[in-house]
C-alpha positions as CSV (number, residue, x, y, z in Angstrom):
1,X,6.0,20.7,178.5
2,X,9.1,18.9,177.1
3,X,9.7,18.3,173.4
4,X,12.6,17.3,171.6
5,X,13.1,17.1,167.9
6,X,9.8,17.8,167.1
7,X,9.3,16.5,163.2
8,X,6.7,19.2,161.2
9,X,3.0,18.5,162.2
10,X,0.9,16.5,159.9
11,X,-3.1,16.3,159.4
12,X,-3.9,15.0,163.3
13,X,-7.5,13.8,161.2
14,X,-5.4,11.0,159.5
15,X,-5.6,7.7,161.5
16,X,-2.5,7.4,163.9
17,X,-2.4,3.7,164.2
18,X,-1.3,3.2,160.7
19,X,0.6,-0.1,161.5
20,X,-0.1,-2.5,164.2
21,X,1.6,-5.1,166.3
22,X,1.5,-8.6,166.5
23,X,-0.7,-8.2,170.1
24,X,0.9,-10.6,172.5
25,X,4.5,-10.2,171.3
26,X,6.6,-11.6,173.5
27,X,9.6,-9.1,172.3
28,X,9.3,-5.4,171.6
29,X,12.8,-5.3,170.6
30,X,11.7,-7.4,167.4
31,X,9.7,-5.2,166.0
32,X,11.7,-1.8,166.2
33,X,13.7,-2.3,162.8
34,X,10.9,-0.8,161.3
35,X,8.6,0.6,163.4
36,X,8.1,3.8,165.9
37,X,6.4,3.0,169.3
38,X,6.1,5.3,172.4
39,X,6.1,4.1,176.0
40,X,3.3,6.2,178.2
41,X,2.9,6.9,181.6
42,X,0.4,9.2,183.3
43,X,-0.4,10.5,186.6
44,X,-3.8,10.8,188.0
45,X,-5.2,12.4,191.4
46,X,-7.6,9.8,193.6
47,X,-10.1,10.6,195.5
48,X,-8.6,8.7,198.7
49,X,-12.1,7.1,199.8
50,X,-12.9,3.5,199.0
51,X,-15.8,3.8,196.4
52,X,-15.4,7.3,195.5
53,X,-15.2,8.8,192.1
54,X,-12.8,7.6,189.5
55,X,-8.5,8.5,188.7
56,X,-8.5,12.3,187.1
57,X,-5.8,12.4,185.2
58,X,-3.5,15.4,185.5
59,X,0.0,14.4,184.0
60,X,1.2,12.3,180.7
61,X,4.7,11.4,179.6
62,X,6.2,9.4,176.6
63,X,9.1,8.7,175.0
64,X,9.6,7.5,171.3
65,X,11.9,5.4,170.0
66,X,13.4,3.1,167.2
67,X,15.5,0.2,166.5
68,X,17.3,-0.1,169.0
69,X,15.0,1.7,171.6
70,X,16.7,4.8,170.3
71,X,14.8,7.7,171.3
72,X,13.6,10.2,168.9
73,X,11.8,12.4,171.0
74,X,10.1,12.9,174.4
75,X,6.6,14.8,175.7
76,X,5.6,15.5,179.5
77,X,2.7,18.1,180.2
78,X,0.4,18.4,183.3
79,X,-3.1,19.0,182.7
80,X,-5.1,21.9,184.1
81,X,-7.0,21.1,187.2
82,X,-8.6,23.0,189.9
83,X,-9.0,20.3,192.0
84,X,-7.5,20.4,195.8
85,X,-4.3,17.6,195.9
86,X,-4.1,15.9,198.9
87,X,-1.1,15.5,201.1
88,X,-0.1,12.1,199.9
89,X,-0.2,12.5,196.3
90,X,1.7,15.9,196.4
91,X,4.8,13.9,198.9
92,X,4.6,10.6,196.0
93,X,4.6,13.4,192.8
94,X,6.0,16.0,193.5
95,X,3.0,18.1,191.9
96,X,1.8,21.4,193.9
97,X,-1.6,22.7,192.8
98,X,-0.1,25.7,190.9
99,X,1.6,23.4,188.6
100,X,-1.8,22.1,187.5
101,X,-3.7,25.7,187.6
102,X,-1.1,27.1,184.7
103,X,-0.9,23.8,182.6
104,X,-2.9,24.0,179.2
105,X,-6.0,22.5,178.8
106,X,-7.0,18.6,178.6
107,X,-7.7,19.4,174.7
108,X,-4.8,20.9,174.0
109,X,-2.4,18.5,175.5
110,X,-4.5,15.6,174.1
111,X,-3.9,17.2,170.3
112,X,-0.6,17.8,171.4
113,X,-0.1,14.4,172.1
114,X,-1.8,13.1,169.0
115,X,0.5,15.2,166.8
116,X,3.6,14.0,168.2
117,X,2.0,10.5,167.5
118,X,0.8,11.2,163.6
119,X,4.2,13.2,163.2
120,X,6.6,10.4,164.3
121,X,4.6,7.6,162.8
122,X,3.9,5.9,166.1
123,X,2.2,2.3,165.4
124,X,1.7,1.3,169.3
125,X,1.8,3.2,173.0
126,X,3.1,0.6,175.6
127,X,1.9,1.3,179.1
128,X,2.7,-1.2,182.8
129,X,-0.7,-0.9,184.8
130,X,-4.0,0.8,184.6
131,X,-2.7,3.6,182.2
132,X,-5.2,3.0,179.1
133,X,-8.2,2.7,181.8
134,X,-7.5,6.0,183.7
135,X,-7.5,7.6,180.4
136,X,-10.9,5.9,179.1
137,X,-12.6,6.7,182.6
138,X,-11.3,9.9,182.8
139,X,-12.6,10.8,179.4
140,X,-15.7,9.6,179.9
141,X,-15.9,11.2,184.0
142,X,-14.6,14.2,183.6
143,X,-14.4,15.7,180.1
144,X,-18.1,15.5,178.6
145,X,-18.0,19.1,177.7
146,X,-14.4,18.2,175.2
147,X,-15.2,18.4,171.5
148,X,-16.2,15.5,169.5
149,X,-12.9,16.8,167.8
150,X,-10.7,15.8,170.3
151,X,-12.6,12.9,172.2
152,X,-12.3,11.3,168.4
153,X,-8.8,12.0,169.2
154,X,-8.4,10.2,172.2
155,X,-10.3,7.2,171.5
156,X,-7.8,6.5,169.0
157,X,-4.7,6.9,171.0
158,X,-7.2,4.2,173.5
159,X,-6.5,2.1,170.5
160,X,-3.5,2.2,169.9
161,X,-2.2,1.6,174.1
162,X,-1.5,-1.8,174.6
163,X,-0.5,-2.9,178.9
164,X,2.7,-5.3,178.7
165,X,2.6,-5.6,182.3
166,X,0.7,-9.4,182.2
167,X,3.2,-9.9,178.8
168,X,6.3,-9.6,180.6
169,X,5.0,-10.6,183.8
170,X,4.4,-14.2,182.0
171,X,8.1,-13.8,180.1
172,X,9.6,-13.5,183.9
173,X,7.4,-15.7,185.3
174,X,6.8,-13.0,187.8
175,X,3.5,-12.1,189.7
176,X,2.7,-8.1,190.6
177,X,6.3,-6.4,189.5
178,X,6.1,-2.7,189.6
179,X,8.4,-0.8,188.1
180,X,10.3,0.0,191.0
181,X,11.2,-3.6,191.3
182,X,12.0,-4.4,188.1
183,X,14.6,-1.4,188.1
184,X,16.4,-3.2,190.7
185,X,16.1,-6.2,188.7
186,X,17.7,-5.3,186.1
187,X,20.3,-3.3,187.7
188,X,18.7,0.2,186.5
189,X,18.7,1.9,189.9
190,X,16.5,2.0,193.1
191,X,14.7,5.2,192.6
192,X,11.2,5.9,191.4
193,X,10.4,9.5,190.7
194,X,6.1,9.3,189.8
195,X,6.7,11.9,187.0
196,X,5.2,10.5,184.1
197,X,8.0,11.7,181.3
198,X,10.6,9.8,184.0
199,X,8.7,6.7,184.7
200,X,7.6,6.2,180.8
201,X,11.7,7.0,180.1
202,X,12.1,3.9,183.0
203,X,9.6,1.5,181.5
204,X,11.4,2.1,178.0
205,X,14.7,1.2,179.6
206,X,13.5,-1.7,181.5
207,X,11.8,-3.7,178.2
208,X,15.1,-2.6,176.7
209,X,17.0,-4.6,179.1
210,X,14.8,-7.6,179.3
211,X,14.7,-7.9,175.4
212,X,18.3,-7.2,174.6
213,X,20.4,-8.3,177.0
214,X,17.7,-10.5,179.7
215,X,17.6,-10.7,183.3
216,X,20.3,-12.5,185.7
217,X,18.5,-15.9,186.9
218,X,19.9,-15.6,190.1
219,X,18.0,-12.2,190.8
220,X,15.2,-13.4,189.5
221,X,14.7,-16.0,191.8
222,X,15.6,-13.2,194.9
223,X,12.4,-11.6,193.4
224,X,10.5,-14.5,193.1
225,X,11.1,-15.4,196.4
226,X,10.7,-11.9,198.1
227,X,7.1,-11.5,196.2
228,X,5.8,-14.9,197.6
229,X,7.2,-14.2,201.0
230,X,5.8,-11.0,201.2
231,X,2.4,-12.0,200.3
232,X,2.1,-14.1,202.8
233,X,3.2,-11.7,205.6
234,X,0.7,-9.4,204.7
235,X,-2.0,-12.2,204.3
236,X,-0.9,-12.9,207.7
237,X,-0.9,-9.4,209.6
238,X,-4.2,-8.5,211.8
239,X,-3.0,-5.0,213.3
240,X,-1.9,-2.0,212.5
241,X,-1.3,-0.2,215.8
242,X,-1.4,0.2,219.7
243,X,-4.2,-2.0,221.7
244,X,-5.8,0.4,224.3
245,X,-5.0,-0.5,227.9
246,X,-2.5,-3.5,227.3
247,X,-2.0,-4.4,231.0
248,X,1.8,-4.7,232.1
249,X,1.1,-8.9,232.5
250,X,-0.1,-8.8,229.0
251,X,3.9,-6.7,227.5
252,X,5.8,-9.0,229.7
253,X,4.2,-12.2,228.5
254,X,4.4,-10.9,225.3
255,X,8.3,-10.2,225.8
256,X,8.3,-13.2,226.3
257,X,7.2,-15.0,223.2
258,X,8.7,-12.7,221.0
259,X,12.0,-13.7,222.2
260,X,11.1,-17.5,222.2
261,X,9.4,-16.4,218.2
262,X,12.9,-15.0,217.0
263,X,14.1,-18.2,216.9
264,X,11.1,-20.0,214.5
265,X,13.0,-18.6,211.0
266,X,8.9,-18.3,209.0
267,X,7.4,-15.7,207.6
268,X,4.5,-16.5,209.1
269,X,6.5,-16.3,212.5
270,X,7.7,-12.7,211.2
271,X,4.2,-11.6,210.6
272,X,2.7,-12.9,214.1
273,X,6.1,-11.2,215.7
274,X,5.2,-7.5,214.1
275,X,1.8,-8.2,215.0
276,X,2.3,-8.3,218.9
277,X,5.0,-5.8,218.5
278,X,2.4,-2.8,217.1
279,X,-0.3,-4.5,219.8
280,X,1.9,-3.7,223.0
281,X,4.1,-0.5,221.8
282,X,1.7,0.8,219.0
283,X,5.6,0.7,216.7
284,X,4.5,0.0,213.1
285,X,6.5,-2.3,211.0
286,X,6.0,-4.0,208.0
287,X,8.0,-5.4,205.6
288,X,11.4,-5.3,204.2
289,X,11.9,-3.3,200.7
290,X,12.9,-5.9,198.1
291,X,17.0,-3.5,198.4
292,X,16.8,-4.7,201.8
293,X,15.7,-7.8,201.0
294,X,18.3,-8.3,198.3
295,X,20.8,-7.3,200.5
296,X,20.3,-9.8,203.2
297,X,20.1,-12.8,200.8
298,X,23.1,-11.6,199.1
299,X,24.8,-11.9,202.5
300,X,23.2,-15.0,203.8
């Protein structure tokens, strides 16, 4: 758990969301002269099966800041679990099993949370993606045995979270941006760590860049043209590995038209080209990350 100028703790009974934003501001940056807001992110464990049970959540993160986006303090704690992590989420997170088995317990990280809220005077927790709903359905899934104490607790943070990503999505004229992407756009770096203290740090840094100083037109039209291109490759791919019994005929015809498809410059052509490649040598590819992308427009 990671806390940094911790102000004395108030009542956590008082309501937290003592001031409130205009709700479709177009510019946090506006408002910080006299307001504190936090930016949130949170991890949460999937079940990995279509239709199975809902996000648990086992990590949240926030930052709080000023004018400026100035930070005044940060927060990160796991959440206890007993729950068996698979393979992928452990590789994405970085969060083994023991890390969960000695974290404190979802009520006492959720009052924690609340009184760094009440003690910094948060007015609104900003959030990119399904944060505020993995929190609702987790409280409502998985903790019916919290006190009405603390589930009055986190119903009111619920109030207070307000998702930007549609907001600034709009303001960029930019469909499904993730924050890895909009790093790159605005020259913040390539990585993405999936801790929730760093991604909530990287969501504060990225409205800070798009309010105070903007984005470069030039990169956003890269991006633009990357996202479209890209959804149409995928809306195009059938296969995702190695036909059984492909005869010899069949490779060498397909040799063939891959050679003579290199030469149409579509994506569509692209998609139909990695098809027949994973049909006839089972080699998976897909497509380009928007650094590799960016890079080859840059040269072109």
């Amino acid at each position: 758990m990671t806390k940094v100028r911790k102000k004395p703790k108030k009542n956590i009974t008082k309501n937290i969301n003592k001031k409130s934003f205009i709700q479709n501001t177009p510019n946090i940056a506006e408002k910080l002269d006299n307001e504190m807001v936090a930016f949130l992110d949170t991890e949460f464990l999937t079940s990995q099966v279509k239709g199975g049970p809902p996000a648990k959540l086992v990590s949240v993160g926030f930052v709080v800041c000023g004018k400026n986006f100035e930070e005044v303090t940060r927060f990160h704690s796991y959440i206890y679990a007993e729950d068996k992590l698979h393979d992928r989420f452990q590789e994405m997170t970085g969060i083994e099993r023991k890390d969960l088995l000695s974290a404190p317990d979802y009520e006492l990280v959720m009052e924690e949370v609340a009184e760094q809220l009440e003690a910094w005077e948060v007015s609104r927790i900003y959030v990119w993606g399904p944060d505020k709903y993995v929190i609702q359905r987790d409280l409502l899934e998985y903790r019916k045995d919290a006190s009405k104490r603390t589930k009055k607790i986190v119903n009111r943070i619920l109030r207070m979270i307000k998702d930007i990503e549609d907001i600034y999505s709009a303001k960029l004229d930019l469909q499904s941006a993730g924050i890895g992407s909009l790093k790159i756009l605005c020259g913040l770096g390539t990585e993405v760590s999936h801790n929730a203290l760093d991604d909530a740090v990287d969501l504060k840094n990225i409205i800070k860049h798009i309010d105070l100083e903007g984005c470069s037109e030039h990169m956003l039209q890269i991006m633009k043209k990357y996202t479209a291109e890209k959804e149409v490759y995928y809306r195009q791919r059938r296969f995702r590995e190695k036909w059984e019994d492909v005869s010899e005929e069949i490779q060498k015809k397909t040799l063939g038209l891959l050679k003579e498809l290199g030469k149409v410059d579509t994506v569509e052509a692209r998609a139909l080209r990695d098809d027949l490649m994973v049909m006839c040598t089972g080699e998976a590819i897909s497509f380009p990350t928007l650094e590799e992308y960016i890079r080859k427009e840059e040269k072109e």
